[in-house]
C-alpha positions as CSV (number, residue, x, y, z in Angstrom):
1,X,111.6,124.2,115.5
2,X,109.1,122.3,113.0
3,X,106.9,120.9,115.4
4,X,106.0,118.1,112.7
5,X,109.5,116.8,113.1
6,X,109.3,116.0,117.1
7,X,110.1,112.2,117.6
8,X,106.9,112.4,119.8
9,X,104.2,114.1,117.8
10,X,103.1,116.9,120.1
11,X,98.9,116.2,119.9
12,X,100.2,113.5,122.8
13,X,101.1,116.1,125.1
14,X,97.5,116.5,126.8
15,X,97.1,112.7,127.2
16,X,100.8,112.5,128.1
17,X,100.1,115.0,130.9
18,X,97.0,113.4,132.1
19,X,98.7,110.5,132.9
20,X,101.2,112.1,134.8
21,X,98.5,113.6,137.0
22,X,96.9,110.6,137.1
23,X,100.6,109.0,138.5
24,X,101.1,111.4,141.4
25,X,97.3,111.1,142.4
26,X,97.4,107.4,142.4
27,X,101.1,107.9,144.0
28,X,99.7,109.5,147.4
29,X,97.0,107.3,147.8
30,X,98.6,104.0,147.0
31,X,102.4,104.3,147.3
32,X,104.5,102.8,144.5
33,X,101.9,100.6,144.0
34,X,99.6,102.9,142.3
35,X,102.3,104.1,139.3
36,X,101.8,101.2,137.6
37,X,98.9,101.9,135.4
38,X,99.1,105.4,135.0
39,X,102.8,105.1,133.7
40,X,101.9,102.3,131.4
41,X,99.4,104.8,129.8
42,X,102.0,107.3,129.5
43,X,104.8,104.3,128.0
44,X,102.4,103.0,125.3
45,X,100.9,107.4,124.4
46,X,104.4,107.8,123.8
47,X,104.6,104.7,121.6
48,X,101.9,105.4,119.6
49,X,102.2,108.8,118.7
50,X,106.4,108.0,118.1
51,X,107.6,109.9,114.5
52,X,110.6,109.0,113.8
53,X,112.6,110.3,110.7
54,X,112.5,108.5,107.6
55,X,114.9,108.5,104.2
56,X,113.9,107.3,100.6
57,X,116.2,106.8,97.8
58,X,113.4,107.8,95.3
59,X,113.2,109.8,91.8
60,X,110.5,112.7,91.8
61,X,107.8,110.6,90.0
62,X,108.2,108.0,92.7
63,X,105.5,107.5,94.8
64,X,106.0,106.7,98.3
65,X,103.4,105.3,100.3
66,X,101.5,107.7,102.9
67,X,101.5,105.3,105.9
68,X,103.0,102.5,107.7
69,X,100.6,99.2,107.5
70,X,99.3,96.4,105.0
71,X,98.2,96.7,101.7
72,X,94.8,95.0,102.0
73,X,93.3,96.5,98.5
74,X,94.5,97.5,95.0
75,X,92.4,97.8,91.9
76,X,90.5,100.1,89.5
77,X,88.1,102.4,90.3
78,X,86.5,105.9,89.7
79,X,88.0,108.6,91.6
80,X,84.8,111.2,91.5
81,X,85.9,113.5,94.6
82,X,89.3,115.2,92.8
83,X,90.3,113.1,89.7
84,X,87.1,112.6,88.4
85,X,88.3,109.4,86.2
86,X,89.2,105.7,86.8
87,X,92.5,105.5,88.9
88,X,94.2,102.8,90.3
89,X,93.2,102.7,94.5
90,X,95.6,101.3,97.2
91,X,94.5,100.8,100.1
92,X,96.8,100.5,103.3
93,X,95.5,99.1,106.7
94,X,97.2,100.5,109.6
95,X,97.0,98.6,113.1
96,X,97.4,100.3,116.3
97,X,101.1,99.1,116.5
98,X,101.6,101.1,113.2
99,X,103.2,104.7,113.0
100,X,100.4,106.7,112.3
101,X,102.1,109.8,110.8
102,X,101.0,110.7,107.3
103,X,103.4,111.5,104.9
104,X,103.3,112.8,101.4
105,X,103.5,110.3,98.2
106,X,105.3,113.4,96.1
107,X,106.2,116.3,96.1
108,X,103.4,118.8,94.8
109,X,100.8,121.4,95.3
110,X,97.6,120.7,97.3
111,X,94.9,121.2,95.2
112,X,92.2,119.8,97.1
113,X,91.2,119.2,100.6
114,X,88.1,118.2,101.9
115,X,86.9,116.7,105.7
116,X,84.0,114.3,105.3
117,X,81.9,113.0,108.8
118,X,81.5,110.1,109.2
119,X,80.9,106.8,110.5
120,X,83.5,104.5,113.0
121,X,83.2,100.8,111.3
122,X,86.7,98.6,111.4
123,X,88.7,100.4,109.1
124,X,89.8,96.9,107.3
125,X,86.3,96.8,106.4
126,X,85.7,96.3,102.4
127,X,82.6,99.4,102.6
128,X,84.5,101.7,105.3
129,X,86.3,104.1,102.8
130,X,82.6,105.3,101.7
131,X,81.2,106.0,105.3
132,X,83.8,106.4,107.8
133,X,85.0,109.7,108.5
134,X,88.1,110.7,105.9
135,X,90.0,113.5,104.8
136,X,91.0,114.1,101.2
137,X,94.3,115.8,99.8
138,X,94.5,116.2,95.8
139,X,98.3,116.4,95.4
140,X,99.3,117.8,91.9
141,X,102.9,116.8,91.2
142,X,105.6,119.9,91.3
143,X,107.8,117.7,88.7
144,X,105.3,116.9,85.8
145,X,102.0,119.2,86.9
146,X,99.7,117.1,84.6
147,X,99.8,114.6,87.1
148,X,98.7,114.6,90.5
149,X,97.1,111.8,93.0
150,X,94.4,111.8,95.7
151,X,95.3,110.4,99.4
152,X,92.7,110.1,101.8
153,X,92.6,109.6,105.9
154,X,90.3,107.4,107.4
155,X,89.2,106.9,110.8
156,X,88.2,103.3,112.1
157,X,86.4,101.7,114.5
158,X,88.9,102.6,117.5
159,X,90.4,106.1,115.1
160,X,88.1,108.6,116.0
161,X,90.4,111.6,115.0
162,X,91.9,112.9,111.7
163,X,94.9,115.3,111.9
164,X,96.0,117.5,109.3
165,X,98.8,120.1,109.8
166,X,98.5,121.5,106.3
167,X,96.0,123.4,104.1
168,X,95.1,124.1,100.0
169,X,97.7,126.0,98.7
170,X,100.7,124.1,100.7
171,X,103.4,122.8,98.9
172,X,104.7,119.7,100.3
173,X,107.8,117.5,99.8
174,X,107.9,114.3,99.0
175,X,107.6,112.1,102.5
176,X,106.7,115.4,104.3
177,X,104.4,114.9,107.2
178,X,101.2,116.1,106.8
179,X,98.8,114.9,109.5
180,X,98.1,111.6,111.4
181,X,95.5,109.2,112.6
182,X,94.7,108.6,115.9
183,X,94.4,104.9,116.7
184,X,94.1,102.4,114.3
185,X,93.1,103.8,111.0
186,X,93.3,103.1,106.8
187,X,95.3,105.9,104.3
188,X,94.2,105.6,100.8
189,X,96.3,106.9,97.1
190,X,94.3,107.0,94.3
191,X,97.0,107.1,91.4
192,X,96.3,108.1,87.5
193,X,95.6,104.6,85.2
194,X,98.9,103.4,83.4
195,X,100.7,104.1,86.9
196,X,103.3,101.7,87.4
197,X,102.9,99.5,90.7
198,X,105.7,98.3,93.0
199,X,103.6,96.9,95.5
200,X,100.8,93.9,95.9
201,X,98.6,93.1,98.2
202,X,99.6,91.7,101.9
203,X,103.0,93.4,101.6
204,X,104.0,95.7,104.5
205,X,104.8,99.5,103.5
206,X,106.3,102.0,105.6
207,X,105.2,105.7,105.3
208,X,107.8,108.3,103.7
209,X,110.0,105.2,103.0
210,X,108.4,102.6,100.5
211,X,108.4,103.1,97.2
212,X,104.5,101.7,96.0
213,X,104.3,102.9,92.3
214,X,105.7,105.4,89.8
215,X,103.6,107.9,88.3
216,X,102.7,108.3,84.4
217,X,99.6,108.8,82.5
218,X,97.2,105.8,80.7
């Protein structure tokens, strides 16, 4: 079984089962008394790291957004990591309450990836993008290959993790799961200029399900 499909993402299993041992510690010391916080932990690791199944009735140049959240940003800027041009950036704040499963905008090629240490400032922070820690994907679309689209993962202030399940060279589906955020995080898409928008800012996406733009050259 595709372990990225679990309803519970499986990188909660260690927290999951420190919990538990906290529980039964706590248990014989304190009675029932002494559940209370340990379960809680367990309740609100299972919450958190929940990945449920999502549908989109989208067309293959579509692009669905990578993460639940916000939009908190969208405008023109220069793309020098993959694209190397101006692209349009959007910009999704996710809070802790969020799903934090990363999904893909299209379906495509990875072209690029690269893992970037960082810095841990609030991710809804304006400058964050540039210093935090982040992971870049360059997706190049499997329906029209001269287009393709950069998403980035980036920690914040309480994130301190990046997950990715996949590498350069993987194709991926469009809304496929490739990696998560641990904890309160921003997801970025750089799109090409002349990309039709869906979305503005203060709307609320959800990953692998909201449709945020269409792709199509300047």
């Amino acid at each position: 079984m595709n372990r990225q499909k679990w309803i519970i993402v499986c990188d909660a299993i260690p927290a999951v089962m420190i919990g538990l041992i906290a529980a039964i510690v706590l248990f014989k010391f304190f009675g029932v008394g002494g559940l209370f916080l340990p379960l809680l932990f367990v309740i609100l690791t299972l919450y958190f790291f929940r990945n449920p199944e999502r549908q989109a009735a989208a067309q293959p140049l579509d692009v669905l957004s990578p993460a639940d959240g916000v939009v908190q940003f969208i405008g023109e800027v220069y793309e020098d990591r993959y694209l190397k041009r101006q692209a349009v950036k959007v910009s999704i704040f996710l809070s802790v309450v969020n799903v934090h499963v990363n999904r893909s905008p299209i379906a495509g090629i990875i072209e690029f990836q690269h893992y970037q240490p960082g810095k841990f400032l609030p991710a809804f922070k304006g400058h964050a993008s540039a210093v935090n820690e982040r992971n870049y994907l360059g997706i190049r679309s499997k329906d029209e290959p001269s287009l393709s689209l950069l998403v980035v993962q980036i920690t914040g202030f309480i994130a301190r993790r990046i997950v990715s399940w996949v590498k350069e060279g993987d194709q991926l589906e469009q809304g496929q799961r490739f990696g998560m955020i641990k904890f309160g995080s921003c997801t970025e898409v750089y799109l090409p200029l002349g990309s039709a928008l869906t979305v503005q800012v203060g709307q609320n996406v959800r990953g692998g399900e909201t449709i945020i733009g269409r792709l199509r050259n300047e």
